[in-house]
C-alpha positions in Angstrom: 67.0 194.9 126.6 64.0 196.5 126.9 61.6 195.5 130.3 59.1 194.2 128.2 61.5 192.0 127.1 62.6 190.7 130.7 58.9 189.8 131.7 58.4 188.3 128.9 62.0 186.3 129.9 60.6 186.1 132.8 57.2 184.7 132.5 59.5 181.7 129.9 61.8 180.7 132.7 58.6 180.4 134.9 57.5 177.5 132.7 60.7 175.7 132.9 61.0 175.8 136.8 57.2 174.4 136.8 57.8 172.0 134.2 60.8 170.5 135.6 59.1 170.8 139.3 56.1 169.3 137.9 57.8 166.5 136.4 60.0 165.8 139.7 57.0 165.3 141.6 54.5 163.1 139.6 53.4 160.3 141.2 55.1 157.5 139.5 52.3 154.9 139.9 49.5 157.7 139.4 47.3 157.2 135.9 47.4 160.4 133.5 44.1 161.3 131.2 45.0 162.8 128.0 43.7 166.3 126.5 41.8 166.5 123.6 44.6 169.4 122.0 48.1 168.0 122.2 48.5 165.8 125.4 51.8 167.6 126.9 53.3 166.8 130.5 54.8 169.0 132.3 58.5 167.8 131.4 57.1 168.6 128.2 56.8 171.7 128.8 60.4 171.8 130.0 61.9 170.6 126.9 60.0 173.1 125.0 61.1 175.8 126.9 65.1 174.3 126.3 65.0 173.9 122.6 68.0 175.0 121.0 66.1 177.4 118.5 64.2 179.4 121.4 64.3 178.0 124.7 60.9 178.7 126.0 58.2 179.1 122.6 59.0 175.9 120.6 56.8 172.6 120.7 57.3 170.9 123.4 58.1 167.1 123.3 56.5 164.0 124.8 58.7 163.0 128.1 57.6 160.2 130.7 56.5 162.3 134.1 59.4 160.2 136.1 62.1 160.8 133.1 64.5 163.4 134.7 64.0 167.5 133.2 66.3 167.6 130.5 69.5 170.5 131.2 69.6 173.4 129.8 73.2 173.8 127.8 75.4 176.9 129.5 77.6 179.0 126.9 81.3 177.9 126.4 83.9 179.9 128.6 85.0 181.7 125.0 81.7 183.0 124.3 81.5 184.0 128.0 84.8 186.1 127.7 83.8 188.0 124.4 80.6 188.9 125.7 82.0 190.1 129.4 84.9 192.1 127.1 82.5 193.8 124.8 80.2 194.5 127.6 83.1 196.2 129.9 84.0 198.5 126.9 80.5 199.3 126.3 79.8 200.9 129.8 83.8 202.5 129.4 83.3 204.6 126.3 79.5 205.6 127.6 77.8 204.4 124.3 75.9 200.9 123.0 76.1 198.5 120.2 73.7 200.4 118.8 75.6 204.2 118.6 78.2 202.3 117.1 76.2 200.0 114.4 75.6 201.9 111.3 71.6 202.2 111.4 69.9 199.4 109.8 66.4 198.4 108.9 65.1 195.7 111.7 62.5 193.0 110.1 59.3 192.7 112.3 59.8 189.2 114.4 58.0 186.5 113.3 55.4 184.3 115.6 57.0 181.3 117.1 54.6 178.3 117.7 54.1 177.0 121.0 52.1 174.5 123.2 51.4 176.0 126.5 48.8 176.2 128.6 47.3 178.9 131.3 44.9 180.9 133.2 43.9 184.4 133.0 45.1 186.1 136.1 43.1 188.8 135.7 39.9 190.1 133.3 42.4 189.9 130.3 42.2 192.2 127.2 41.6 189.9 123.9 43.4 191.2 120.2 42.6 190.8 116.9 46.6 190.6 115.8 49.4 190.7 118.4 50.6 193.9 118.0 47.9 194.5 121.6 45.9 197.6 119.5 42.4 196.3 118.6 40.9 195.1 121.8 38.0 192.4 120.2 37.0 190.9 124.4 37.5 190.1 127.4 38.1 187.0 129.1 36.9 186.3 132.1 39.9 185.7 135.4 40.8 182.2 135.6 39.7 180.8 132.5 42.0 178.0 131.5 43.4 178.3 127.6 46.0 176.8 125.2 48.6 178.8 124.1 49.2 178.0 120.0 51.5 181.2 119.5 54.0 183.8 120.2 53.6 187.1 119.0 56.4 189.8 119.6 54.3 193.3 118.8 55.8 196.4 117.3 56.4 197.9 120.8 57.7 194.7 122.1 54.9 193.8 123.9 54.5 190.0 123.8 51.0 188.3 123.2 50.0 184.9 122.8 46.9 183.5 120.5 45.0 181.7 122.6 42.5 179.0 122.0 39.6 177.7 124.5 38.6 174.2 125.8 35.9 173.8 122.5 38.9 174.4 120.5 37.8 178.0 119.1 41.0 180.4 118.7 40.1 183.5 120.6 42.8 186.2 120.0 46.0 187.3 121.2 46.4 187.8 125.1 49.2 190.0 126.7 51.6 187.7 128.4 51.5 189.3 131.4 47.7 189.0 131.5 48.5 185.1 131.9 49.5 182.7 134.7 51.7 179.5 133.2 50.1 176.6 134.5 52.1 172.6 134.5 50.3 171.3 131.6 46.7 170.6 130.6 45.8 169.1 133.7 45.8 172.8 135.4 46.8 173.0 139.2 45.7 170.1 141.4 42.8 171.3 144.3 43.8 169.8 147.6 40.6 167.5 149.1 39.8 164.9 151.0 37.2 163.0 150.3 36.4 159.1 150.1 34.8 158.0 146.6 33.9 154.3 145.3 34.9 153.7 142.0 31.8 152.9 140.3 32.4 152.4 136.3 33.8 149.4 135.2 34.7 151.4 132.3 37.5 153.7 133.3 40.7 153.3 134.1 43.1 154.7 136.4 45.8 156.5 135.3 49.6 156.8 136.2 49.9 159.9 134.9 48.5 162.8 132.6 50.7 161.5 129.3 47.6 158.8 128.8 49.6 155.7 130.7 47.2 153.2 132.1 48.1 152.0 135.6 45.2 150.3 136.1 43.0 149.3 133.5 38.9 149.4 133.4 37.0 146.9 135.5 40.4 145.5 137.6 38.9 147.7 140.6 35.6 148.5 140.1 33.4 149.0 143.3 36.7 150.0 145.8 36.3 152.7 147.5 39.3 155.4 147.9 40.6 158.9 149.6 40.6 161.4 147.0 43.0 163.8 148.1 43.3 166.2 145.2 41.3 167.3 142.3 42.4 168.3 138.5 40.3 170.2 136.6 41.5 169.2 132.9 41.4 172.0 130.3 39.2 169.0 128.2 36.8 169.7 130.6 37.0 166.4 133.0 37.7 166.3 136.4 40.5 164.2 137.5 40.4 162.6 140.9 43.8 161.8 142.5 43.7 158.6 144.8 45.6 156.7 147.3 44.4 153.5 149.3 44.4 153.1 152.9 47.8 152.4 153.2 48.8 155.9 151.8 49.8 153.8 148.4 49.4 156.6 145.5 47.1 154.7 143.1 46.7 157.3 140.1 44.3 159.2 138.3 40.4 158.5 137.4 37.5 160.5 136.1 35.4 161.9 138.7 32.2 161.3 136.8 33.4 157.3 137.2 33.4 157.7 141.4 30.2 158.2 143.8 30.6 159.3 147.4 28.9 157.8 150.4 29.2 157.3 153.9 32.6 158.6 154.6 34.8 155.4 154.9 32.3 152.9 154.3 32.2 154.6 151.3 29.1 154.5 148.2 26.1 151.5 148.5 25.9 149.4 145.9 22.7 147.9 145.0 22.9 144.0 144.9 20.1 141.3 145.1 21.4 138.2 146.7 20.0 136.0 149.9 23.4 135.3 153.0 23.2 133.5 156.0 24.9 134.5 159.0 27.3 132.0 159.9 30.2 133.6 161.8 30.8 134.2 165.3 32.0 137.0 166.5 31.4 140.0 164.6 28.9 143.4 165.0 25.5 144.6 163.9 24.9 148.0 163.7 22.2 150.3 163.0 24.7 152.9 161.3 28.3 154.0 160.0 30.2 154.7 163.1 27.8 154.0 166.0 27.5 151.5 168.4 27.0 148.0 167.8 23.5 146.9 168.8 23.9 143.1 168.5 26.0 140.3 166.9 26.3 137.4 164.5 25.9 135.0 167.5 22.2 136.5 168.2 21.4 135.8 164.3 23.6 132.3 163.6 22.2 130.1 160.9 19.7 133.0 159.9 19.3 133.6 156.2 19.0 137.4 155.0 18.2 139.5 151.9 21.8 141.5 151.2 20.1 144.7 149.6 23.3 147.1 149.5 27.5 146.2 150.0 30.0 149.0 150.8 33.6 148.6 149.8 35.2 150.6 152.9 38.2 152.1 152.3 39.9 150.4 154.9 38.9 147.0 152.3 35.8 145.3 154.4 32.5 144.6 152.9 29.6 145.7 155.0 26.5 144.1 154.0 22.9 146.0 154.7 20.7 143.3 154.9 17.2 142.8 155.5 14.7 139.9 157.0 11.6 138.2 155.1 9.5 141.3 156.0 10.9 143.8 154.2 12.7 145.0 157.1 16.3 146.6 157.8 18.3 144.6 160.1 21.5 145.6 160.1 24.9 146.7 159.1 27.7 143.6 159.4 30.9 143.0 158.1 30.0 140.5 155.0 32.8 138.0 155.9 29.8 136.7 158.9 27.8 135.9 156.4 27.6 133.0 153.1 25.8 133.1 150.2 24.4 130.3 149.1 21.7 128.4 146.9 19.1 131.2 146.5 16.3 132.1 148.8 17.1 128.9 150.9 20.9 130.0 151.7 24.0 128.2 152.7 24.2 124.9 154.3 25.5 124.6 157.4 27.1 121.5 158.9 23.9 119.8 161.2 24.6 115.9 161.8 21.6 114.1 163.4 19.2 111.1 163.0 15.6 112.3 162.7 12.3 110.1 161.4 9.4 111.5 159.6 6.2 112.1 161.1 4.4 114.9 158.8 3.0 113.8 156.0 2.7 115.6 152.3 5.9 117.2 152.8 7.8 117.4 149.8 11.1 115.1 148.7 13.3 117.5 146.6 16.7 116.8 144.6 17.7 120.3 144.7 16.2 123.8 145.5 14.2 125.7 142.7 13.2 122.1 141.5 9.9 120.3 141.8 9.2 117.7 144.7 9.9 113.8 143.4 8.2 112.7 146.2 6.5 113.5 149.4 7.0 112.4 153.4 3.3 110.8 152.5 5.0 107.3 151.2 7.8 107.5 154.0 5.8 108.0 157.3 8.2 106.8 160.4 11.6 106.7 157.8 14.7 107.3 159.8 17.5 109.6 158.1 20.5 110.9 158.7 20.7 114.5 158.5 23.6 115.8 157.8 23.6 119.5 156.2 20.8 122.5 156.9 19.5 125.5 155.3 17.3 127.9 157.4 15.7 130.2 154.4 14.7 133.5 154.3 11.4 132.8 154.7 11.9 130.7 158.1 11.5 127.4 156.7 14.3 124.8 158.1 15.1 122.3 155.1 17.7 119.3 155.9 19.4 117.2 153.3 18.6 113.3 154.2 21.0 110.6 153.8 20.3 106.7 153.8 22.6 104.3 155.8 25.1 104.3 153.2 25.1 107.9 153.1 23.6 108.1 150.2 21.9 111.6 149.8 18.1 111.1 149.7 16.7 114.4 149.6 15.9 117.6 150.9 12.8 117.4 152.8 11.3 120.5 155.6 12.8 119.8 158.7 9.3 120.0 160.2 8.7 116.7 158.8 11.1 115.2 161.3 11.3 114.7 164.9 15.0 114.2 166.2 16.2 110.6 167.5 18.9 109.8 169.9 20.6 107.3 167.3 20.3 105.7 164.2 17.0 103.2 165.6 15.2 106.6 165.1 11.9 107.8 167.5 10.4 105.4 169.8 6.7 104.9 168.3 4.6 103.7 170.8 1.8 100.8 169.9 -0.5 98.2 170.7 0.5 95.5 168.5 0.6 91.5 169.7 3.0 89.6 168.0 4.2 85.9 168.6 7.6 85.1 168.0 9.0 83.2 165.2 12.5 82.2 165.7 14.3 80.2 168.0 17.4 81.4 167.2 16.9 85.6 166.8 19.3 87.7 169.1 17.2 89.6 171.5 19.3 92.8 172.3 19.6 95.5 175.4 20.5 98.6 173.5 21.1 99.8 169.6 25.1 99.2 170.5 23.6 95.6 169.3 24.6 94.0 172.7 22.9 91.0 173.5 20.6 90.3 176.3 19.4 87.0 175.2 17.8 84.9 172.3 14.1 83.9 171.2 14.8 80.4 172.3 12.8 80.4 175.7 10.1 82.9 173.6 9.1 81.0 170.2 5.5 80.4 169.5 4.6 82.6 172.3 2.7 85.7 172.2 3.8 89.2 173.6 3.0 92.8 173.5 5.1 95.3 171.5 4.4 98.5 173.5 6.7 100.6 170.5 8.8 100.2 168.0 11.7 101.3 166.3 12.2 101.8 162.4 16.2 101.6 162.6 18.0 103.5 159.5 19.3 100.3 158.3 15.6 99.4 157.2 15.0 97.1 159.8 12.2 97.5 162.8 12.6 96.8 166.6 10.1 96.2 168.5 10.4 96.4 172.2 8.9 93.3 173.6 6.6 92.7 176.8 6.0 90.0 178.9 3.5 91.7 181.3 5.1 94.5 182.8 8.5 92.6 182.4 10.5 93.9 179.5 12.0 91.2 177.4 14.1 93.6 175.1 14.5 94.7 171.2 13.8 92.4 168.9 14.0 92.3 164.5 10.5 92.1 164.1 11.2 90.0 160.8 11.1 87.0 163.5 7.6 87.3 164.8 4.2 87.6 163.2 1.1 90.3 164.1 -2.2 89.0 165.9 -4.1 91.0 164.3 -6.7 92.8 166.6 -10.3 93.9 165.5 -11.1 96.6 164.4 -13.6 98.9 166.7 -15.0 102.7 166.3 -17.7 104.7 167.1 -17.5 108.6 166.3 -19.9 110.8 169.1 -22.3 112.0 166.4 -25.3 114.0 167.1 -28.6 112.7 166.6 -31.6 115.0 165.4 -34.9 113.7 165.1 -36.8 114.9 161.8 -40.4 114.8 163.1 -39.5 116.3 166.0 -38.0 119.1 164.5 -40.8 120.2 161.9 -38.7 118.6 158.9 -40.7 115.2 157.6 -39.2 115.2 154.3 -36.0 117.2 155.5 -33.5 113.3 156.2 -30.3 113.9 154.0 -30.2 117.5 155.4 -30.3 117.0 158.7 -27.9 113.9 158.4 -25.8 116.7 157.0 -25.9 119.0 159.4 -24.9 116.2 161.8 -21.9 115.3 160.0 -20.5 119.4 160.2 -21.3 119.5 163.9 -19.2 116.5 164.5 -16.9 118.1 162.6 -17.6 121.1 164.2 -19.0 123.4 161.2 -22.5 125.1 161.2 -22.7 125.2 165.2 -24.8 128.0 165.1 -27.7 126.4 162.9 -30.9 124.6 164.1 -31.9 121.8 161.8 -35.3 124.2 160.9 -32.8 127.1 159.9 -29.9 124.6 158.5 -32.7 123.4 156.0 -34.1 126.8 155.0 -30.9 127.6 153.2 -31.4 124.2 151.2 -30.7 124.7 147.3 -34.5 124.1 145.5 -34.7 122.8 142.2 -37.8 120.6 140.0 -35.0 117.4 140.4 -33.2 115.8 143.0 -30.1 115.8 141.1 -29.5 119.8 140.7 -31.7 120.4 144.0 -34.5 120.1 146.7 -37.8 118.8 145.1 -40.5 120.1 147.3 -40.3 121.4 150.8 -38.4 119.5 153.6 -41.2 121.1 155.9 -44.4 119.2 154.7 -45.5 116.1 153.3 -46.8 116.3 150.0 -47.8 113.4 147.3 -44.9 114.4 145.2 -41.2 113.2 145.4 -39.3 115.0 148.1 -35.3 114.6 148.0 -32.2 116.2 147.2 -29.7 113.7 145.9 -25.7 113.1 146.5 -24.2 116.0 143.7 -26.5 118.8 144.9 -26.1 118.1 148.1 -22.5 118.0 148.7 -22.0 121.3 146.6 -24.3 123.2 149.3 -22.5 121.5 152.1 -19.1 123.4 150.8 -20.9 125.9 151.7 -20.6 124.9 155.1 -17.3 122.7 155.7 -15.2 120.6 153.5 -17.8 118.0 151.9 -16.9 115.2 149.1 -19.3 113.4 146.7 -18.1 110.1 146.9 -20.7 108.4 145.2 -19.7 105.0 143.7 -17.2 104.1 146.6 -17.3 100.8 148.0 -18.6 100.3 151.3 -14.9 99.6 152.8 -13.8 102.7 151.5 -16.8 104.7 153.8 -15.2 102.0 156.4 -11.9 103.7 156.1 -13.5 107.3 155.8 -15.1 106.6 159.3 -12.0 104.9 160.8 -10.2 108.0 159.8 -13.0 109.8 162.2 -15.0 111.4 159.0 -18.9 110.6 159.2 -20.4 109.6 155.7 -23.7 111.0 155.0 -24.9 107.4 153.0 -28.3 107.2 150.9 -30.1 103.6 151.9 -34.4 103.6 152.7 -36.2 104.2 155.6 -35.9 101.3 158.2 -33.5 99.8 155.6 -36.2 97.9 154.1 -36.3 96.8 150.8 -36.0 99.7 147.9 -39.5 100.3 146.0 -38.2 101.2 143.1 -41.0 103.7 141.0 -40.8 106.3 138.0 -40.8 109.6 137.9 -40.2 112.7 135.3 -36.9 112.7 136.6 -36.0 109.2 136.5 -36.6 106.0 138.4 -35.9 106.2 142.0 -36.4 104.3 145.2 -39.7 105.5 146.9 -38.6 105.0 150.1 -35.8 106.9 149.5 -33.9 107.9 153.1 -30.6 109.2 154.2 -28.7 108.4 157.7 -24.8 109.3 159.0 -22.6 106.2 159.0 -20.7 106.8 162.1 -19.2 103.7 163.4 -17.9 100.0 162.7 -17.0 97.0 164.7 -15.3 94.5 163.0 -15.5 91.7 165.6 -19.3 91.6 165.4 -19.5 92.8 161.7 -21.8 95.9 162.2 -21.9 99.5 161.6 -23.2 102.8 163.2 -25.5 104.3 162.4 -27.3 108.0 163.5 -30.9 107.9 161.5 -32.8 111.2 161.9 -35.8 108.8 162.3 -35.2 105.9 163.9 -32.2 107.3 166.3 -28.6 106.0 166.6 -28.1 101.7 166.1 -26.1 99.3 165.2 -26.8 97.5 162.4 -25.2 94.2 160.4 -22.7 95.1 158.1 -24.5 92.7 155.2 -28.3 94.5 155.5 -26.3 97.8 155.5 -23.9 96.7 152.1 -27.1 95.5 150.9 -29.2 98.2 150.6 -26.4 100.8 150.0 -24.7 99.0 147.0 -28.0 99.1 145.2 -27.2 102.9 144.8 -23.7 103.7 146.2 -24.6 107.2 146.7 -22.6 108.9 149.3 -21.5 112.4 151.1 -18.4 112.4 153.3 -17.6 115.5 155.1 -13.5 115.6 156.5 
C-alpha cells in the first residue's frame, strides 16, 4: 500500500475515534440545533466510517448522541490465517502479488459519497476534478466545509469536493489539507460567561440531532453560565449552558441570550409600581458592593420597578425608582409586592380613625371615580383595616363600618386616629337637657356603668365634647359644673339651642375722606380682600384707579369714582366681581337670600351688599341704561347677632353699625345684588 494510501487510512480512522469520542461525551440533557445540509451527530459520523461497503466514506446514519458507537466487525480467524500465510510467503520468495499476477488493466476508482465535515488546516489548494492537477483557489485556514465526496486520483492522492456554509460546491480539496471535525457543530470554544435568555422563541437543545430539551418560552428571562461556544457550519452560534448547580441544561442560540452584570445577569425592562414590605433584606447602589440601607428604612414605601435581573444564582433584583424620577436602589424582589397600580399593595393596618377633612374623595376601587366625598361624612368613625402608601406619597386606607362592611377607600389625611371604636373626642359648647329617666350613663366605652339619668332628667348640662361612636350612635360627655357626670347616648336629651353671634374685624375706609365721593362699591371691595388679606399693598385712591370703565354699570364704572358729576356714577354686581378676581377669590352671588349672606359671614367671608345710602328708601329713576335706584350705595356686611336680630355693617360713609336685620332685608331684597369674597 502506497503512503498516500495510509494517510488517507489514517485521516478515516481519525473520524471514527472522534465520532465515537464525541458521541461518548454529549451531554445527555444538552439541546442540539440542526444544520441546514444533513444534520449528522457525531456517532453519525462513526457509523459512516463502519459501513460494511467502505468503512470510513459512506453516508453516515442518524444515531441518538447517548446511543453507544456502534463496533466495528474484526475478520474471522480463517481469513486471518490466509492472509498471515500468503503474507509470510510473500516476504520468503522476495516478490509481491503483483510479480506474480499476470498484468492486468486496473479501472480508475470511482467517488464514494460521504457526509463529513472539516476545517482547512492550512491555505488549502482548491481542484477543478480530484485527480489534484488544475488548482481553480485557495481557501482560506480554518474555514469550516462539508465534505459531499471522495475522490481517489490517478496518483492515489485522495481529495474530497467540498461545499461551503451558502451551500455552493467549491472543488476538490487534498485530504491532507483538511482537519476532521465531530459533526456540523465544529469544536466547542471553552468560555465563561453568564447570559440571560432573552427570546421566548428559542429553545434549548439536548443535543445537535435537533432534540428539544427545553422548548421556547418555558425559561425565558433566566440567566445562565455559558461555558462553551459552537460555531455551527449553518452559521449560528451555539451557547452551551449549565445552571448554578453545575446541571448541564443544553444548547441555545447565542443571538437568543444578552449579557449583563456578571451574575445578576441582563436588565430587563419592566413597568410595574412594588411596595417594600419585607424585613430584612439589602439595598445597594450596585452588583457586588456594599449595602447602603435596608427594607426596614423603606417599609410600606411604594416604588417604580424599572429593570429585574434573573441572577444566576435564581433571585430577582429589582432596580427601582421613587416618584421623582430617581434611582433608589438595587433589592432582592422577594422585599417587595406588587399590587393595584400606582397605589401599591395593601398592607395589614387595623385602627379606628374619624374624618375631619372635608372634599376628600370616597372610592370603591383605585383607577375609579370618587362616589362620594368626606364632605357628607364630617366626624364619621371607621375602622381601618388595610393601607396603601402610593408612589406618589399619598396614604389611602380602606374603611369598614361596624359590621365590617367595606365602605371605601378614602386619603388617610382625611382621618385623625382614635383610641377605640367611640372615635376622636370633639370638643363643644352645646347645652343639652336630659330626656330619660331611665338612660344608662356610662364610665368608659367598655359600656360600664356609672349610673342612670334618673337623678338628671329635665335638667340642663353642658356637653364639653362628644363622641360619634362607630356604631352610629353619639356620646356626649356631660357636665355639671366642673363635675363630670359621664357619657351619655345623646338620643336621650335635647339641644338648647344658643344664639347665634359674629362680628368679623373689618376695615373701615371713609370715601370722602379719601378723595373717592362716587368710589362706595370699590372701596367696600377693597375692604373685603384686606380682611381677607388680598390687595394689602393698595390705598383706596390707587385700589380705585385700576377700576374697569365702561358707558353702563352692568359691564363697568360709569363716570369717575373721583368727582361728583350730574350723571349716574356706579359699577354694578357682574362687573364688579370679575375685577375683584383680579385681586382674591370673589363670587357674584346676586339673587341669594339674605340668610344665605348670613351663612357666608358666619363662615367668616364679608359680603359686599348693594342697599342706598343711609338705607333710606330707594328712589327709583330711569336712565339709558335702565331703571335704577338713585341713591344707589354699597357697604360690607360683616356681622350678625341673632339674639338682638341685627347685622354689621362697615359703610364707607357712615362708618361701621349695627343695624336691624328687617331695615337691612328690606332694602336689600328690593335688589338682591351681592359680592362675596372667600
Amino acid at each position: 500500500m502506497r503512503l498516500t494510501q495510509i494517510s488517507v487510512r489514517l485521516f478515516e480512522a481519525a473520524a471514527i475515534l472522534m465520532a465515537i469520542t464525541a458521541a461518548g461525551t454529549t451531554p445527555v440533557h444538552a439541546a442540539s440545533p440542526t444544520s441546514q445540509q444533513a444534520q449528522s451527530s457525531v456517532c453519525e459520523y462513526a457509523s459512516a466510517s463502519s459501513s460494511a461497503s467502505d468503512t470510513t466514506d459512506q453516508p453516515q446514519s442518524s444515531t441518538p448522541a447517548d446511543s453507544p458507537a456502534p463496533a466495528v466487525t474484526a475478520p474471522s480467524e480463517k481469513t486471518q490465517a490466509k492472509t498471515d500465510e500468503a503474507t509470510v510467503a510473500q516476504e520468503a520468495s522476495g516478490t509481491t502479488p503483483v510479480d506474480e499476477q499476470p498484468a492486468t488493466t486496473v479501472e480508475a476508482p470511482q467517488p464514494t459519497t460521504v457526509d463529513l465535515y472539516a476545517t482547512a488546516n492550512k491555505l488549502a489548494a482548491v481542484f477543478a476534478t480530484g485527480d489534484s492537477q488544475a488548482v481553480t483557489s485557495h481557501i482560506a485556514a480554518g474555514t469550516m466545509l462539508h465534505l459531499i465526496q471522495k475522490v481517489t486520483g490517478s496518483d492515489d492522492t485522495v481529495c474530497y469536493q467540498v461545499v461551503n456554509a451558502a451551500g455552493k460546491q467549491l472543488g476538490y480539496v487534498a485530504a491532507t489539507d483538511l482537519t476532521l471535525l465531530p459533526g456540523p457543530q465544529g469544536n466547542p470554544v471553552t468560555v465563561s460567561l453568564y447570559k440571560t435568555l432573552i427570546s421566548a422563541k428559542a429553545p434549548i437543545y439536548a443535543d445537535f440531532n435537533g432534540t428539544i430539551a427545553i422548548p421556547a418560552g418555558q425559561r425565558t428571562n433566566k440567566t445562565y453560565r455559558v461555558i462553551a461556544q459552537y460555531h455551527h457550519f449553518n452559521g449560528t452560534v451555539y451557547d452551551q449552558l449549565v445552571d448554578h448547580q453545575g446541571r448541564q441544561i443544553g444548547y441555545v442560540d447565542d443571538a437568543a441570550m444578552r449579557s449583563g452584570s456578571g451574575t445578576a445577569g441582563a436588565g430587563l425592562k419592566t413597568n410595574q409600581y412594588a411596595t417594600v414590605l419585607k424585613k430584612g433584606y439589602n439595598f445597594y447602589k450596585r452588583f457586588g458592593e456594599r449595602a447602603y440601607s435596608n427594607s426596614q428604612a423603606h417599609l410600606y414605601t411604594t416604588y417604580k420597578v424599572k429593570y429585574l435581573h434573573n441572577a444566576f444564582d435564581d433571585i430577582t433584583w429589582a432596580s427601582i425608582y421613587d416618584n421623582r424620577g430617581l434611582f433608589v436602589a438595587l433589592v432582592d424582589f422577594a422585599a417587595l409586592q406588587t399590587g393595584s397600580g400606582t397605589a401599591g399593595a395593601g398592607y395589614s393596618y387595623v385602627t379606628y380613625a374619624t374624618t375631619l377633612k372635608v372634599q376628600r374623595g370616597y372610592y370603591r376601587a383605585f383607577g375609579v371615580n370618587p362616589f362620594d366625598t368626606t364632605s357628607h361624612h364630617v366626624f364619621t368613625t371607621y375602622q381601618l383595616k388595610y393601607m396603601h402608601h402610593a408612589f406618589n406619597g399619598t396614604y389611602y386606607a380602606s374603611a369598614y363600618n361596624a359590621k365590617s362592611k367595606f365602605i371605601a377607600i378614602i386619603d388617610f389625611a382625611a382621618f385623625r386616629k382614635a383610641k377605640g371604636k367611640q372615635g376622636i373626642t370633639i370638643l363643644s359648647g352645646l347645652k343639652v337637657v336630659i330626656t330619660s329617666r331611665t338612660a344608662g350613663m356610662w364610665s368608659d366605652f367598655n359600656w360600664r356603668k356609672k349610673s342612670t339619668t334618673a337623678a338628671y332628667y329635665g335638667h340642663q348640662y353642658a356637653a364639653k365634647a362628644y363622641y360619634n361612636h362607630i356604631n352610629g350612635s353619639t356620646y356626649l360627655s356631660l357636665y355639671s359644673g366642673s363635675r363630670w357626670l359621664g357619657y351619655l347616648n345623646r338620643a336621650f336629651t335635647r339641644d338648647v339651642k344658643a344664639k347665634v353671634y359674629i362680628k368679623l374685624n373689618v376695615v373701615n375706609y371713609n370715601q370722602y375722606a379719601n378723595g373717592l365721593p362716587e368710589g362706595c362699591e370699590g372701596v367696600s371691595l377693597l375692604e373685603a380682600l384686606k380682611y381677607k388679606h388680598k390687595a394689602l399693598s393698595y390705598s383706596p385712591r390707587g385700589f380705585l384707579s385700576t377700576i374697569p370703565k365702561a358707558s353702563s354699570p352692568y359691564r363697568g364704572f360709569v363716570g369717575s369714582p373721583f368727582t361728583s358729576s350730574n350723571q349716574y356714577t356706579a359699577i354694578f354686581a357682574a362687573p364688579l366681581a370679575q375685577w375683584g378676581k383680579r385681586f382674591g377669590n370673589v363670587v357674584n352671588i346676586s339673587g341669594s337670600s339674605v340668610n344665605t349672606l348670613l351663612q357666608e359671614v358666619l363662615k367668616g367671608n364679608p359680603v359686599v351688599v348693594y342697599v342706598t345710602i343711609h338705607f333710606a328708601p330707594l328712589q327709583w329713576a330711569k336712565w339709558p341704561f335702565g331703571t335704577v335706584p338713585n341713591n344707589n350705595h354699597a357697604v360690607t356686611l360683616c356681622g350678625y347677632n341673632q339674639a338682638a336680630s341685627q347685622v354689621y355693617v362697615s359703610d364707607p360713609i357712615d362708618g361701621r353699625y349695627w343695624l336691624s336685620l328687617s331695615k337691612f332685608s328690606a332694602i336689600y331684597n328690593a335688589r338682591k345684588m351681592a359680592v362675596v369674597v372667600r
